[in-house]
N, C-alpha and C positions, 0 to 999 in steps of 0.2 A: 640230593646230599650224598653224602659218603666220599666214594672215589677210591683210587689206587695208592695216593700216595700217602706217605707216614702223616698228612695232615687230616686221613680220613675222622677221627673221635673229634676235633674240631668241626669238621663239616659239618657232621651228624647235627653237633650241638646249635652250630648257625642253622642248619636247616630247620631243626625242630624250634628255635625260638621264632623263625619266619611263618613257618606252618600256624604255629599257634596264633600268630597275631595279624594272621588274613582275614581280612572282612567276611564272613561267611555270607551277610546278607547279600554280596555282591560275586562272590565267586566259591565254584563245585569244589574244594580243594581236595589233592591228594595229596599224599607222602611217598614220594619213590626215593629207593635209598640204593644205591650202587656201590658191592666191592668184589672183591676180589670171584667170589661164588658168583656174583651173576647181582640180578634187581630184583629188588622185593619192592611190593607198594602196601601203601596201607588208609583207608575211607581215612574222610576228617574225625572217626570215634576212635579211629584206631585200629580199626578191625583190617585184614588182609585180603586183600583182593586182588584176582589174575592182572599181567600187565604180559604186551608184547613188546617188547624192547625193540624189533625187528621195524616196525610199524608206531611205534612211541605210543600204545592203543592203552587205553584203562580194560579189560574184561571184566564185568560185573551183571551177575545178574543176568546169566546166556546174550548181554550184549556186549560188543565192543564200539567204545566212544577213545574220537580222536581226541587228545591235547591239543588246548585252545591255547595254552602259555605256559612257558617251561618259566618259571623261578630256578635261578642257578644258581646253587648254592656249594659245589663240590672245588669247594680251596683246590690246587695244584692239577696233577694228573687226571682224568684225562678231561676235568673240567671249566677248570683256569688258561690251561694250555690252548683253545682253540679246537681240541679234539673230536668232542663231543655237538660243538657248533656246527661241526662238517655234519653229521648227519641229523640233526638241527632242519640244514638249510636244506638240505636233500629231500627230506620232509615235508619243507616247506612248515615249518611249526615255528613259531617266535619264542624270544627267549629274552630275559633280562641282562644279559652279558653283553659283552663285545664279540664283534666279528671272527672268524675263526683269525684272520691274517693279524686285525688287532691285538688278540688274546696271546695267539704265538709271539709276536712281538714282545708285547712287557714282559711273558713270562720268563723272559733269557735277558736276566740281567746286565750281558755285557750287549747285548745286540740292543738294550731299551737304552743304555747310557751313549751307545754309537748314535742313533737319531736327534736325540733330545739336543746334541749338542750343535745343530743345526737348528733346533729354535731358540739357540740361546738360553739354554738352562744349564746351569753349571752342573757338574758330577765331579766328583772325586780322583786321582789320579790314579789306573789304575792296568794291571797285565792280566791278559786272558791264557789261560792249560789245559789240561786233559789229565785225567786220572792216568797215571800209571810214568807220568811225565816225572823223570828225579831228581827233588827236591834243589840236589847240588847245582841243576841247570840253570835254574832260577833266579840264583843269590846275584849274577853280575847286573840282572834288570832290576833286583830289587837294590842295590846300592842305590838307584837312582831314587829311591821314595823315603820316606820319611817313617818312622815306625811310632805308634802301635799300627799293624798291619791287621785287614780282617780277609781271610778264605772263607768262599762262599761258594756252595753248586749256586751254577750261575740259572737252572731250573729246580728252583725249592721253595717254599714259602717258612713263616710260620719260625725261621733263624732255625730250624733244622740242618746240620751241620755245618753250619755258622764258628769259626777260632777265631779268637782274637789272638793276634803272637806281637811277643815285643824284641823277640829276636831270629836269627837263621835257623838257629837249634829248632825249633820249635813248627818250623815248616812242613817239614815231613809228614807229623801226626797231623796238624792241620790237612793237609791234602787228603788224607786216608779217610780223616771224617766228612770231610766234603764227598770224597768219589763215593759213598754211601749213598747221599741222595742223585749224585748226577756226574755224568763224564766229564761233563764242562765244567768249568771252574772259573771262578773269578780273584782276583786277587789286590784288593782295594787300599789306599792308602786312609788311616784314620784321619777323620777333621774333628776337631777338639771344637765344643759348642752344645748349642741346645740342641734336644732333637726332638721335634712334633711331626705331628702326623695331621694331614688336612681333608677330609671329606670330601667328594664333588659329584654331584650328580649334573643330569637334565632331565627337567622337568618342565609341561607345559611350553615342551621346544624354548626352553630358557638354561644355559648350564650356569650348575650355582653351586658356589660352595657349601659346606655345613657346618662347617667350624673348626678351630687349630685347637689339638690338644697338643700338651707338654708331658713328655717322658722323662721319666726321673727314675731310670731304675738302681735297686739297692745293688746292683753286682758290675762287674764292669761294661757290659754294653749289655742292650736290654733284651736278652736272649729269650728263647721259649720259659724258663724259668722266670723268667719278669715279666713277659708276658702273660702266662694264664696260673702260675702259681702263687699269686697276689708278692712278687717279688720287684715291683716295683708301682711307685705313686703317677700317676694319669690326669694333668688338671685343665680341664676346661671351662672356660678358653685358657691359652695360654697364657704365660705370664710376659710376654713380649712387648717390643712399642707395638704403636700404630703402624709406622714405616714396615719394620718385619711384617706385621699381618698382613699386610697391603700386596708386599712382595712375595710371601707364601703362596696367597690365595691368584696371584698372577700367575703366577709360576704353573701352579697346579692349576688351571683353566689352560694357560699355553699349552701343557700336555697333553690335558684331555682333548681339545681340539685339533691339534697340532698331531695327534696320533688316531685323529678318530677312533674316539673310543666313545661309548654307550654304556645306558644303565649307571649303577652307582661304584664310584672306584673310590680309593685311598690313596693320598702319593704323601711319602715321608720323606722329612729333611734333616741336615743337621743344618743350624744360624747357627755362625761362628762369629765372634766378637767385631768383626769387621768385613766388609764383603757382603754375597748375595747369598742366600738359602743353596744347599749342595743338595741335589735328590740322591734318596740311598734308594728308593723304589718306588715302583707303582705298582699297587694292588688289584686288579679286575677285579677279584670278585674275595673281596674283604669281610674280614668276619663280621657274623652278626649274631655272636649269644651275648650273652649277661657281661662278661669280662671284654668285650672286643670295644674298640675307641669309637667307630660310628653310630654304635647306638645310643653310645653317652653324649655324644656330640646332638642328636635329634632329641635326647632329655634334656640338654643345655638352653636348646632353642625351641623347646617347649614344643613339641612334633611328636607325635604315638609311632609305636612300630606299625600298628595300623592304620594311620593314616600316611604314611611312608611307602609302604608296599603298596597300598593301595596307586597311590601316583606314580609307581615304577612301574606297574604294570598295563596301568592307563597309558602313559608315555611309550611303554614295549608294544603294546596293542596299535597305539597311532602310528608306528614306526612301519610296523609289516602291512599295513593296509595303505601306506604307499612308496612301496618297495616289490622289486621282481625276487622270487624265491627260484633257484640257489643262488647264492653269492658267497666271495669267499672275501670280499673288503665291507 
């Protein structure tokens, strides 16, 4: 848990609700926690114990013991990105995430919307930038789109420097908060509609969804502020037809398939009154404390966090014992 990016106080908080709800009778757990300083670990009581980062090793007790399964828990840099998968595989140590090439993929929003549209899942209209790129340059591609407009680092999670603009004026600042979390930028046209968010794992080499929640945030699009400062309602399942559910829960397995990807993700949409479900993103490695959508989604369908992680880890376990270590798909 932790990481480098402004998403690090959420990791924490997903790592330590995973931590706490590992089956001890079945697994040695630790807590390793990564930022900016360096890695701290700490036993399942809490207590602090040596770690070599160099070698992924637990120190304890004048021994050192290898990492049998890494749980990834560290949202964005350098853990969602793929980063940390590279030396992962170098290792040879298993992990509950995606591939490094998979992770890197989703986590750049305008490079996950280029693929997806080759399996057939719709995305939103939209221009790729760069920080530092002036505003004015912009305005003759943006004629072409429809406003309210949203600016996004195209590597961020978590709607961290996320604008909504409803006009030109307003682009500028937009971009300056985006180049904050990242050079790349994305610049999306809004789709007026629902927007939920759908679960997906594999499990027992079966992938399967967990269930659509519905976002209803009180502000105008459901920013960090409606995500974890109880600024917006969350209801599962959603309030959708059958048909919508049907097409979500398609949608989101063509992704996850369609992009090889592993372990448990999120993919969000907006359903618009007419048409197919639009992805605004896919999550690798989605939150998991108290306030995040998949663990309410596993309370929904009457599933423990503990018996959850439990089958992630079982399913990450059968994955590297047959599989060659390193790999980078």
């Amino acid at each position: 848990m932790g990481g480098y990016s402004s998403e690090y106080g959420i990791s924490v908080k997903s790592g330590e609700a995973v931590f706490r709800a590992l089956d001890r009778s079945l697994f040695e757990a630790y807590g390793l926690t990564l930022s900016k300083e360096g890695w701290t670990a700490q036993d399942e009581h809490g207590e602090p114990v040596g770690f070599d980062p160099s070698q992924m090793h637990i120190l304890h007790q004048g021994s050192s013991q290898k990492i049998d399964l890494i749980f990834n828990l560290i949202h964005g840099h350098p853990g969602e990105d793929g980063t940390l998968a590279i030396t992962w595989e170098a290792l040879g140590i298993p992990y509950t995430s995606c591939s490094p090439a998979a992770s890197a993929l989703t986590f750049h929003k305008a490079w996950t919307n280029g693929v997806v549209t080759r399996l057939g899942v719709p995305v939103a209209p939209a221009i790729w930038t760069s920080a530092g790129v002036p505003a004015e340059s912009l305005f003759p591609a943006l004629e072409l789109m429809e406003y309210p407009l949203f600016v996004k680092p195209c590597r961020s999670g978590s709607s961290y420097g996320v604008s909504r603009i409803t006009s030109p004026e307003e682009l500028g600042a937009a971009l300056e908060a985006a180049a904050v979390e990242d050079q790349a930028i994305v610049i999306e046209q809004g789709v007026l509609g629902i927007e939920v968010g759908c679960g997906v794992v594999r499990l027992n080499n079966r992938v399967e969804t967990l269930g659509i929640t519905e976002i209803v945030p009180k502000k105008a699009f459901f920013d960090f502020a409606a995500k974890y400062e109880g600024l917006s309602e969350e209801i599962t399942p959603a309030r959708i037809s059958e048909e919508s559910a049907r097409h979500i829960e398609l949608l989101t397995k063509r992704v996850y398939e369609g992009l090889g990807l592993t372990g448990f993700c999120r993919a969000d949409f907006i359903l618009p009154a007419e048409g197919l479900p639009v992805l605004i993103e896919i999550n690798t490695v989605p939150g998991m404390s108290a306030e995040s959508i998949l663990p309410k989604q596993l309370g929904a369908r009457g599933t423990s966090l503990t018996e959850f992680t439990t089958l992630v880890a079982q399913q990450a376990l059968s994955d590297a014992s047959n599989r060659t270590f390193p790999g980078i798909f």
